[in-house]
N, C-alpha and C positions, 0 to 999 in steps of 0.2 A: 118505820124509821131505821134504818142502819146503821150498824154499830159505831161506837166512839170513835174506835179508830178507822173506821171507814169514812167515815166525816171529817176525822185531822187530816187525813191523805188528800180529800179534796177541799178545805179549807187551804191547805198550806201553801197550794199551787198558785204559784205568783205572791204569793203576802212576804214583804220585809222582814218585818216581824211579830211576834205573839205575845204578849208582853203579860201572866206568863203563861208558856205551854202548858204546864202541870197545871194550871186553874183553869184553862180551858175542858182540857181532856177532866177534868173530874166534874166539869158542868156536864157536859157532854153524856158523861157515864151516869149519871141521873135518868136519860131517858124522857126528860121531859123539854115542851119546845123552849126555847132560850127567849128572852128580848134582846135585840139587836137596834143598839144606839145608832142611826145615822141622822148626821145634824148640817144642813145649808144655811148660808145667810144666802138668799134672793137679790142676790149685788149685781147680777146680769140675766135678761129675760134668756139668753139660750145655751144650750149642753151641747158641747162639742166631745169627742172619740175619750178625749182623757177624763172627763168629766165621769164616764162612764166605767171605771178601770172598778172604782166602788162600786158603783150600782149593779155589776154583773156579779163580783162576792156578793153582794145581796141575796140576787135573785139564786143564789147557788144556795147561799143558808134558807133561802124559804122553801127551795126546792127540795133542802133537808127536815123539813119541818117546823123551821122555827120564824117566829115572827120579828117584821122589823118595823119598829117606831122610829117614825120620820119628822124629824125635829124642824121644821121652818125658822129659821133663827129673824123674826121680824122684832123683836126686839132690840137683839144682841146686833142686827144689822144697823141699829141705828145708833150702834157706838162703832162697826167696821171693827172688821178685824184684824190685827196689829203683825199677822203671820207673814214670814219672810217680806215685811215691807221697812225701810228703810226711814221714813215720815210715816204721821199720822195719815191713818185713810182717811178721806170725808164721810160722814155720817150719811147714811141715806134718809130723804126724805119719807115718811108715810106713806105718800099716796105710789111714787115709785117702786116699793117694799110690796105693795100692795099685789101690783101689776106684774110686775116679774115673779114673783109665788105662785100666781097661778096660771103664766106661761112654763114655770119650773116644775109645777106640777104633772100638768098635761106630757111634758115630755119623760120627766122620770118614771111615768106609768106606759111606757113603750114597752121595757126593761122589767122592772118592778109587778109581783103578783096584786095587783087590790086587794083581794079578799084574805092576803096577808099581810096587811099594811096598816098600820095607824096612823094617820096625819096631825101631827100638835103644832099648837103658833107657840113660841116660848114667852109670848105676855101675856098668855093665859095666868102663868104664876110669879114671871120678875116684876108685872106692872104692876102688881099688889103686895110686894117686900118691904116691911117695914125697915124705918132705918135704925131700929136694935138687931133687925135679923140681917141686914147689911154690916153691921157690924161685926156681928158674928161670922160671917164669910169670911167678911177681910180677916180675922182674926186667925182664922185656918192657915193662912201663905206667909210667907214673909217677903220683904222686899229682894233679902239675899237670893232665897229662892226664886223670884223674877225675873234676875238680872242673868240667871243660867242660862236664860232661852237666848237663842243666839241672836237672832234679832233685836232684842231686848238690851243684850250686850253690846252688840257694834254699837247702836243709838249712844249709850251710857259712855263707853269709850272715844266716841267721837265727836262727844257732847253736844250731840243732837237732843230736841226736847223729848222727852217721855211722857205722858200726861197718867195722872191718877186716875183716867175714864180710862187707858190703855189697860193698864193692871185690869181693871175689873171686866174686861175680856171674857178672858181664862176662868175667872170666878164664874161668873153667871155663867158660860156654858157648862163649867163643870157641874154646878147647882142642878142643869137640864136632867143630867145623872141621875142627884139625889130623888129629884123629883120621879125618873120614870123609872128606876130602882132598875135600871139597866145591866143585863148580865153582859151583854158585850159592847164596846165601840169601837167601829170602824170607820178608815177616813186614808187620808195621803198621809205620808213622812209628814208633810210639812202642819199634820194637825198634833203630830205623837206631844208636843209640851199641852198640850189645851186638853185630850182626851186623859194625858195621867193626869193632871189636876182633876179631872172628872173621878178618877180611881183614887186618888188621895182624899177626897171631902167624901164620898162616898162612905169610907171605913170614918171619917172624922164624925157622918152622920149615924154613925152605926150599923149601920149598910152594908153588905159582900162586897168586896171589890170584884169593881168591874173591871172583866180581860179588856185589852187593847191591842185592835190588829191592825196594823199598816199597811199601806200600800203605795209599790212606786209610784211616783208620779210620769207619764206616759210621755213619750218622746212626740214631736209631732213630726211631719213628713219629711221634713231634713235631718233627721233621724238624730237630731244633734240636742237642739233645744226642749224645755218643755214646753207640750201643745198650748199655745197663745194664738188669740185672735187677732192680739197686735203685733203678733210675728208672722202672720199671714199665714204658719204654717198649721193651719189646725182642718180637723173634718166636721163641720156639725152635724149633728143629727137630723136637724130639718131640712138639710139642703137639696137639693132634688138628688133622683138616684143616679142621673148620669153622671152628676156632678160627684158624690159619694164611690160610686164604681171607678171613676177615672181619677178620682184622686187615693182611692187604695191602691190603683195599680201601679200608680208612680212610686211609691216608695221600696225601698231597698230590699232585697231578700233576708239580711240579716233583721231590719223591722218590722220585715210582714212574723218572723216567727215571735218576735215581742206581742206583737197586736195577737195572733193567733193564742199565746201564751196567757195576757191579759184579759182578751175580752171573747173568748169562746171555752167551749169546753171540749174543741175537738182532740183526738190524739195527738202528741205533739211528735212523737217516733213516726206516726204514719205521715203526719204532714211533714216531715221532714226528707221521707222515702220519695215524695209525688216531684214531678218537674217543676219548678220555681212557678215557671209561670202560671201553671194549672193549679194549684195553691193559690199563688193571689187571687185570680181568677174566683175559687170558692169563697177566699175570703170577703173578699167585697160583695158576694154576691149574697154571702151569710148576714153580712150587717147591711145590707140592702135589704133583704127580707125582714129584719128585725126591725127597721127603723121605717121602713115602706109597708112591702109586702111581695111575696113569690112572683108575681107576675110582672111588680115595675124592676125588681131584681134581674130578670130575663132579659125582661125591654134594654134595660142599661146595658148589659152582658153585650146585646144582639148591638147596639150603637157604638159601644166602644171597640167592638173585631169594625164596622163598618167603616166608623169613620174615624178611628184614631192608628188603623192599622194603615189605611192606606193615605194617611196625613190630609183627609181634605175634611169639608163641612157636611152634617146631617144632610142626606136625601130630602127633608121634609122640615124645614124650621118655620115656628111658629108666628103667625103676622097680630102684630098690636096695631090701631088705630088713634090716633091721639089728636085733641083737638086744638094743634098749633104748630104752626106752620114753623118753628123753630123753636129749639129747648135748651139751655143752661145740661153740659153733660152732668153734672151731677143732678140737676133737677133729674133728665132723663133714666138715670140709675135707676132712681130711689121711686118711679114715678111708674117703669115698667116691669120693678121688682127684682131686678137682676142685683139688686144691691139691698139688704131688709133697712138700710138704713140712709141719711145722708151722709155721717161721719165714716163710715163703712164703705159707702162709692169715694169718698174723695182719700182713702187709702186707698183703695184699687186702681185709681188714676194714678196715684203717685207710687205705687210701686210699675207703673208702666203695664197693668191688667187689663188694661180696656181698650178696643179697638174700633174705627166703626169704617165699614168698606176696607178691613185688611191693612186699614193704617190706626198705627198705636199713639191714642189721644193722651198726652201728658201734662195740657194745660187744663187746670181745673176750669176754668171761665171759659172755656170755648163753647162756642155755640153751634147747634148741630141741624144745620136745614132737615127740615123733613117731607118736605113737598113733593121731592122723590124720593122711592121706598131706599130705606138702611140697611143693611145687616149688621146688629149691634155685638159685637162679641166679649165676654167678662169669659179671665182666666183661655182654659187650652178647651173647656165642655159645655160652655154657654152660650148658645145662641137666638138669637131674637130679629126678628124683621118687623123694621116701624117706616109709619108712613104716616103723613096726617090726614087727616079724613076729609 
């Protein structure tokens, strides 16, 4: 294991802040492995680029030795959680909580070591709290205290409702704490009010306080907003690699060194010395291998010099067969996969995404003969050739 302060040098790289450093660095000079708090509620089956800005500090602490316990928040998911939202969230169903945990799982272990990993549900312990030890939680916070968190704030001042199931949020995550006797938690800016409640009940239970480290939350390819799926501008992790390769190369040079800074461990001095474009180039081809593998990495590399340099279509795109001689374009998305979802094709039509023969389809209801073969195109890297059988 390498020493303390070998470890705060690369801990520190991209984190906000350490909340505090001094309780870090004297966990640390113990010599022994840490637990490492990281807590999701399963509110969405897939992990897009930002998603992952934590999960690569992660695998940087396990890669120091220490372990991280992975909090599935399937309970705390079915109160939503109240962070930078302006209204109450909807509570998620059970069986949806279900479904996406363990599409969240599979993908967070792309990233994350298994064999240093613990995976907990948190109603393992909140679905059996009695309500004297709910009492006693509450009893820990005040509502002054509540009203700090900014969101919590606007709501109050603009007398929006706040509900009593909001407040107990913050409680029960931070409980997740007491329960896994957590020396660290990490998370975005937008968890630091929920992770110190976790460090305040902590010492309330008698317990070490636990460090808290933050992390920006990640621009996405407009280099403007953060990464949303409903802002169109995000990367997922599952999406194929040409499609991953071609859209790291569109972004800016100023946030290919963010990305590079966030979600790699390369030298930031050297990537700064290399030609822009040969840097991107590694970039996208670095989290192609990570999220793929070395060889579909290549394959993307070799299609985007071919067919994004000299602006035309793949040499070779792929033919589907479909048994109907004409499709609803959203049926046809979500049918030939170029879209994982229907709500997801019919944002791609109405940001003007989708083309089919070269022409950009903008009414959701149009219907799209297939009896002579298509070339269906989604975004600038997506191509598909349908016909019906």
């Amino acid at each position: 294991m390498k020493s303390a302060e070998e470890q705060l040098a690369i801990i520190r790289r991209g984190v906000v802040e350490i909340i505090p450093e001094e309780g870090l660095s004297a966990k640390l000079k113990t010599g022994k492995p840490l637990k490492v708090k990281w807590g999701a509620d399963p509110s969405a089956p897939d992990i897009h680029l930002g998603h992952t800005v934590v999960l690569h500090k992660l695998r940087q602490l396990q890669d120091l030795g220490h372990h991280v316990e992975f909090i599935i928040g399937d309970f705390t998911a079915m109160i939503g959680d109240p962070s930078g939202k302006s209204a109450a969230r909807k509570p998620l169903d059970k069986d949806v909580v279900e479904k996406n945990s363990a599409s969240y799982q599979e993908q967070v272990f792309k990233i994350l070591d298994r064999g240093k990993t613990t995976v907990h549900k948190n109603s393992a312990w909140l679905k059996n709290l009695k309500l004297e030890e709910i009492f006693k939680l509450t009893s820990f916070y005040t509502v002054a205290r509540m009203l700090e968190r900014n969101d919590f704030k606007k709501r109050f001042e603009s007398e929006a409702e706040i509900s009593v199931l909001e407040f107990l949020y913050p409680l029960l995550q931070g409980y997740d704490s007491v329960q896994l006797d957590s020396d660290i938690e990490i998370g975005g800016t937008d968890q630091k009010f929920n992770m110190l409640v976790g460090r305040t009940l902590k010492e309330r239970y008698s317990k070490m306080a636990q460090v808290v480290l933050t992390l920006p939350l990640l621009e996405g390819t407009d280099g403007v907003n953060k990464m949303s799926k409903s802002l169109g501008n995000y990367i997922g992790i599952t999406e194929p690699p040409a499609e991953i390769f071609g859209k790291v190369m569109s972004i800016s040079d100023t946030l290919m060194l963010r990305y590079y800074e966030l979600l790699t461990d390369e030298d930031l001095a050297a990537v700064k010395k290399m030609h822009p474009k040969a840097a991107k180039m590694k970039l996208a081809g670095l989290l192609v291998s990570r999220f793929h593998d070395a060889k579909a990495a290549r394959s993307a590399e070799q299609e985007f010099e071919t067919v994004f340099k000299s602006g035309g279509k793949p040499q070779e795109i792929d033919l589907i067969e479909l048994n109907e001689p004409e499709m609803n374009i959203i049926d046809l998305l979500a049918e030939t996969k170029l879209a994982p979802s229907r709500s997801e094709a019919r944002r791609l039509v109405q940001q003007g995404g989708v083309s089919v023969n070269d022409t950009v389809i903008k009414d959701e209801k149009a219907l799209i003969g297939l009896k002579n073969e298509i070339v269906l195109q989604v975004g600038k890297r997506r191509f598909l050739r349908v016909k019906a059988t």
